[in-house]
C-alpha positions in Angstrom: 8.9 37.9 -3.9 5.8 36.1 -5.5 4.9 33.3 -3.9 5.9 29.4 -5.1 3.4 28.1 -7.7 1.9 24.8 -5.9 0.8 22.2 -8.8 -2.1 20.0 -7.9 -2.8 17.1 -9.5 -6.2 16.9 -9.1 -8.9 14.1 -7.8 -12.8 14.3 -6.8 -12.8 15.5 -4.3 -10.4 18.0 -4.3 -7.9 18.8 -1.4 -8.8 21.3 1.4 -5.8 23.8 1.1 -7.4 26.6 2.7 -4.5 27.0 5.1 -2.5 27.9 1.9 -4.2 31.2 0.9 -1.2 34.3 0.3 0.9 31.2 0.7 0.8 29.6 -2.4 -0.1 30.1 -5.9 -2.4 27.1 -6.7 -2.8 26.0 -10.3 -5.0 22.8 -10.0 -4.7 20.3 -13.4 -5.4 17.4 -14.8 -3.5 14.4 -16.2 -4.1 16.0 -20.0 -2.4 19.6 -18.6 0.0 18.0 -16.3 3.2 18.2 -18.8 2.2 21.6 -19.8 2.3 22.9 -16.5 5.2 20.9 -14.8 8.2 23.6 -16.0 6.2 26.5 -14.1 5.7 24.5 -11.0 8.0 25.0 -7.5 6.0 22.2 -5.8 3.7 19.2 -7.1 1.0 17.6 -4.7 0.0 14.0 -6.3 -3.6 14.6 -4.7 -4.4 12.0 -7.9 -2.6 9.1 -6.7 -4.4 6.5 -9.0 -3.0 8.5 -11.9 0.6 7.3 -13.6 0.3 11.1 -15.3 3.6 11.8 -13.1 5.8 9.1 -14.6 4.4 9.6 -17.9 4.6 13.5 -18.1 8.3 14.0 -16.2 10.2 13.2 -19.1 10.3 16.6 -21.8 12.2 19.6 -21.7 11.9 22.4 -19.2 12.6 22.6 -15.7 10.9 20.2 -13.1 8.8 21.0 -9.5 11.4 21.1 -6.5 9.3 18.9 -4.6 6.9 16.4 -5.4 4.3 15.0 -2.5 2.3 12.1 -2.8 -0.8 11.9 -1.1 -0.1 7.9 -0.9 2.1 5.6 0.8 3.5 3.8 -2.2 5.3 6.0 -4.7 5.8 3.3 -7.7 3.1 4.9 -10.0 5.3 8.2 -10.2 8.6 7.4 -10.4 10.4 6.9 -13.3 14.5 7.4 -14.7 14.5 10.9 -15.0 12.6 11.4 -11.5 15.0 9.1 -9.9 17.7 11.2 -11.4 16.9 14.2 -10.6 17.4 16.4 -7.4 13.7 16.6 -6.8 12.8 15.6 -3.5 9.9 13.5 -3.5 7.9 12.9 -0.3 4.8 10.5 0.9 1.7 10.5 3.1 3.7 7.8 5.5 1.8 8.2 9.4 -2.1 8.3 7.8 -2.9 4.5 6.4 -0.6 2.5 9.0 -3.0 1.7 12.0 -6.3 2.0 9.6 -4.8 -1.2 7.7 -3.1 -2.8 10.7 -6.6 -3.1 12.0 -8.0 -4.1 8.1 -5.5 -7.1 8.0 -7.2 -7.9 11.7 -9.9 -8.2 10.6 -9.8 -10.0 7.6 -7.5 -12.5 9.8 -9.9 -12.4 12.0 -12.8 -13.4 9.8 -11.3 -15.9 7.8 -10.1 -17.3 11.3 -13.8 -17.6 12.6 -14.9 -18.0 9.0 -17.0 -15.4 8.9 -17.6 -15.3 5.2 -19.6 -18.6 5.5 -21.4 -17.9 8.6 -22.8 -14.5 6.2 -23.5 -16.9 3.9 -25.6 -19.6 5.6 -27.4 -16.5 7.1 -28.3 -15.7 3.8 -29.5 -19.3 3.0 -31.5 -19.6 6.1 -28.8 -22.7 7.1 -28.5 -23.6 10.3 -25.0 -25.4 10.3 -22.8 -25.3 13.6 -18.7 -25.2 12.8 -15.6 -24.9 14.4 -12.8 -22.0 13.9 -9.6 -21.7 14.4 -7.9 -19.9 17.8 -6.1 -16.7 16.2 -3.6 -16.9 19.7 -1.0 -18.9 19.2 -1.1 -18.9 15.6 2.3 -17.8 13.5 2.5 -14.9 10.8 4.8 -14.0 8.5 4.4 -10.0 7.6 6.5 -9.2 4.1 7.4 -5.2 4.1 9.1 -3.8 7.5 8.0 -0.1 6.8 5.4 1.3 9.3 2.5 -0.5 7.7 3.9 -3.6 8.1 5.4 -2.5 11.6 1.8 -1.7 12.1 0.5 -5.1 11.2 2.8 -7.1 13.1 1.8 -4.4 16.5 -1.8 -5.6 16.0 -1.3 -9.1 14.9 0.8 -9.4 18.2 -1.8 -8.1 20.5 -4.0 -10.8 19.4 -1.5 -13.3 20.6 0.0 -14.2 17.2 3.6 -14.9 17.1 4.9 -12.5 14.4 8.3 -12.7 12.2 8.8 -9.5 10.4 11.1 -9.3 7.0 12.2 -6.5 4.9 14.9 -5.9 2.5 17.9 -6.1 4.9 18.1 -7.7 8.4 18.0 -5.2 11.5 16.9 -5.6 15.2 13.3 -7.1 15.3 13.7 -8.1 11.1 14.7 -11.2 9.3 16.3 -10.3 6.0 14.5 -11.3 2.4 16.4 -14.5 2.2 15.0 -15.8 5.3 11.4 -15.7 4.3 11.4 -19.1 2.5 11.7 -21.1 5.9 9.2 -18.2 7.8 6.9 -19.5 5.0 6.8 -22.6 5.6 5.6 -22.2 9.1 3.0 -19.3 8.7 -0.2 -19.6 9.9 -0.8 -16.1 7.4 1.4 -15.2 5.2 0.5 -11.0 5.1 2.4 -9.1 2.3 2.8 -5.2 3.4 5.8 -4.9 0.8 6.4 -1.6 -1.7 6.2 -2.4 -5.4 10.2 -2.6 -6.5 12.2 -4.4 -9.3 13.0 -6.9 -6.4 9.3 -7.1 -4.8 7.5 -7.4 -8.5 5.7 -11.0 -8.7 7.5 -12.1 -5.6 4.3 -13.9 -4.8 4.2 -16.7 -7.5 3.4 -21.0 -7.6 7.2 -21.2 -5.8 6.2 -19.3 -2.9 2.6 -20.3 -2.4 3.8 -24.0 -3.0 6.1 -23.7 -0.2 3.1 -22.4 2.4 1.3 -24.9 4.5 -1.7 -26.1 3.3 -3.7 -24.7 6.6 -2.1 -21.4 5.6 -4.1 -17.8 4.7 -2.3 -15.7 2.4 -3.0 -11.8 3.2 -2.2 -8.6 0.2 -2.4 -4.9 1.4 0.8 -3.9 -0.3 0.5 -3.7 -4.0 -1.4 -5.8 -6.5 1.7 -6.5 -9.0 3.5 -8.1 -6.2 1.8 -11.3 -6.7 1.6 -13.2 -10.0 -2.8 -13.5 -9.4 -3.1 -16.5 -12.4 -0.7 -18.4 -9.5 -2.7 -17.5 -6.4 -5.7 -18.1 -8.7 -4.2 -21.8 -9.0 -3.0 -22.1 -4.9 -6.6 -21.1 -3.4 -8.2 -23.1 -6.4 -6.0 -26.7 -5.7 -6.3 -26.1 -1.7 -2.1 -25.4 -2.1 -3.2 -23.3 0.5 -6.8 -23.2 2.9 -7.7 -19.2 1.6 -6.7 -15.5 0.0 -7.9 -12.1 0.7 -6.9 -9.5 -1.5 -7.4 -5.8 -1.7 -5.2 -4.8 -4.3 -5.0 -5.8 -7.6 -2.5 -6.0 -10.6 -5.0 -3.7 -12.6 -7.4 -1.7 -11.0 -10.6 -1.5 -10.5 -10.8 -5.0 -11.0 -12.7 -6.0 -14.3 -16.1 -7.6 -13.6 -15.2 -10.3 -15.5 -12.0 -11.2 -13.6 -11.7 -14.6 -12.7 -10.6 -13.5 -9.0 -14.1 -12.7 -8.2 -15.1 -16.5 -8.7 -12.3 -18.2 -6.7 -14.0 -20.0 -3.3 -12.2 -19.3 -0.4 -10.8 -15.8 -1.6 -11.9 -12.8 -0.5 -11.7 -9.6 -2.2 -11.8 -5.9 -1.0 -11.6 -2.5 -3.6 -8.3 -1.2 -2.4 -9.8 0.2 1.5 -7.8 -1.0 3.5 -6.3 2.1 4.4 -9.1 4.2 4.2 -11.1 5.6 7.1 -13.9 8.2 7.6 -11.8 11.8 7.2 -8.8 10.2 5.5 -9.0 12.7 2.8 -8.9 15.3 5.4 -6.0 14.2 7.0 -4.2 13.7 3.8 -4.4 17.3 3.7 -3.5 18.6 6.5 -0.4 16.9 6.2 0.3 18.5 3.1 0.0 21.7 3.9 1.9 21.1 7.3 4.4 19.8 4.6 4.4 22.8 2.2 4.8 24.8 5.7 8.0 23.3 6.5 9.6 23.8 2.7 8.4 27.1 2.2 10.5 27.7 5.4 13.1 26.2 3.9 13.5 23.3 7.2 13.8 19.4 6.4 11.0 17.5 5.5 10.0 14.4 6.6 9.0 11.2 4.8 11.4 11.9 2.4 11.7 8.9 -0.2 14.9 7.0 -1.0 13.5 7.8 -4.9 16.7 4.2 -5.8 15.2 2.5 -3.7 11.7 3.0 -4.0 10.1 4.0 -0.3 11.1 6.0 3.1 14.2 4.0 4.7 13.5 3.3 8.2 15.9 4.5 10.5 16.3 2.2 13.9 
């Protein structure tokens, strides 16, 4: 029996899949070959994750890869109707980016608590200028997205001695449900949005919600860029609505030079690293491939996505 042809959807540099030799057939591609190749594939690994080739090549005639793998923890840039549809079971990277970005959003709390930025900056202008910052304990957060990133977050946040509420779609033990977050809001200290990108979630983050936030508040996106309408937050950080943003995802990245975000005093802006960490690409692969080990054995995967809903459910 020849073995299952393994599509990879490639990005520099490539993946390590070494472990895969006599295991798999590999046929590496790009997003101009990706619809070519799809009907031939058993298995698709997303290595490219930037890439909306996936959504844009699923669609045609032919059959479709029995698996798709994300190396990524969001999975909007691939899914589309048909993909949704079909019986492909589509998988993520969820366990590799959760405790690199808990301890991302630390920091950037962390800094903007102690305002770091402006000590950097009255280093660099030679000013010797003595202020006061705030005391992270005690303070209250608000973390949007109850998956294990913003499970993660809250962990960390909490061991700094900030009093966290956690919300996701639904209310469970330890979560407030969506239509509680409009009176967390108004109490938040930060406001830290760790929410997948779904037809609820899209632009959630507009004037209504920033207007509601104290004006002491710090407003906090590792989660995706389209969540928050950025002309709005632009507008909130600009009018002192509320005291400071940091960002490090954007509606359309990278971020044009000549964004108007890059301007905006008191917001601080990061190139989508959050989650990444010396060897991440390594680890992203090994997890493949102890993926592609369990399928090819025919046993359950895990991380498998709820492809209606948008993300891996959590199970409590």
């Amino acid at each position: 029996m020849p073995a299952p042809t393994l599509l990879v959807l490639e990005a520099d540099p490539p993946p390590r899949l070494g472990r895969l030799t006599g295991k798999a057939r590999i046929v590496s591609v790009g997003e101009a070959g990706l619809a070519a190749e799809l009907p031939h594939a058993d298995a698709l690994l997303v290595w490219d994750f930037t890439s909306d080739a996936v959504r844009n090549a699923w669609p045609g005639e032919g059959p479709r890869p029995r698996w798709v793998h994300t190396a990524s923890a969001g999975v909007d840039r691939l899914l589309c109707p048909e993909l949704v549809a079909s019986d492909t079971v589509v998988t993520n990277a969820r366990g590799i980016f959760e405790a690199p970005i808990a301890e991302y959003v630390a920091g950037l709390v962390l800094a903007m608590a102690k305002d770091l930025p402006g000590t950097l900056e009255l280093q660099r202008q030679r000013r010797w200028r003595h202020r006061e910052g705030l005391q992270v304990a005690g303070s209250r957060a608000v973390v949007i997205g109850a998956g294990p990133i913003g499970r993660a977050v809250a962990g960390t946040l909490r061991a700094l001695g900030v009093t966290v509420a956690l919300t996701g779609r639904a209310a469970r033990p330890g979560v407030h449900a969506a239509d509680q977050l409009d009176r967390l809001v108004i109490r938040a200290d930060w406001v830290i949005s760790a929410a997948p990108l779904t037809d609820a979630t899209r632009g959630m983050f507009d004037a209504r919600l920033f207007g509601l936030m104290q004006p002491s508040a710090r407003f906090i996106n590792v989660g995706r860029g389209q969540l928050v309408v950025e002309d709005d937050l632009v507008a909130a950080v600009s009018k002192r609505w509320i005291a400071g943003a940091a960002l490090d995802v954007f509606a359309q990245e990278p971020l044009d030079a000549r964004s108007r975000l890059w301007d905006v005093p008191g917001l601080i802006i990061s190139p989508h690293m959050s989650g990444d960490t010396v060897g991440w690409r390594d680890r992203l692969g090994e997890q493949f491939v102890d993926l592609y080990e369990l399928w090819a054995a025919g046993k359950p995967l895990p991380n498998v996505v709820d492809k209606k809903r948008g993300y891996v459910p959590m199970h409590d």
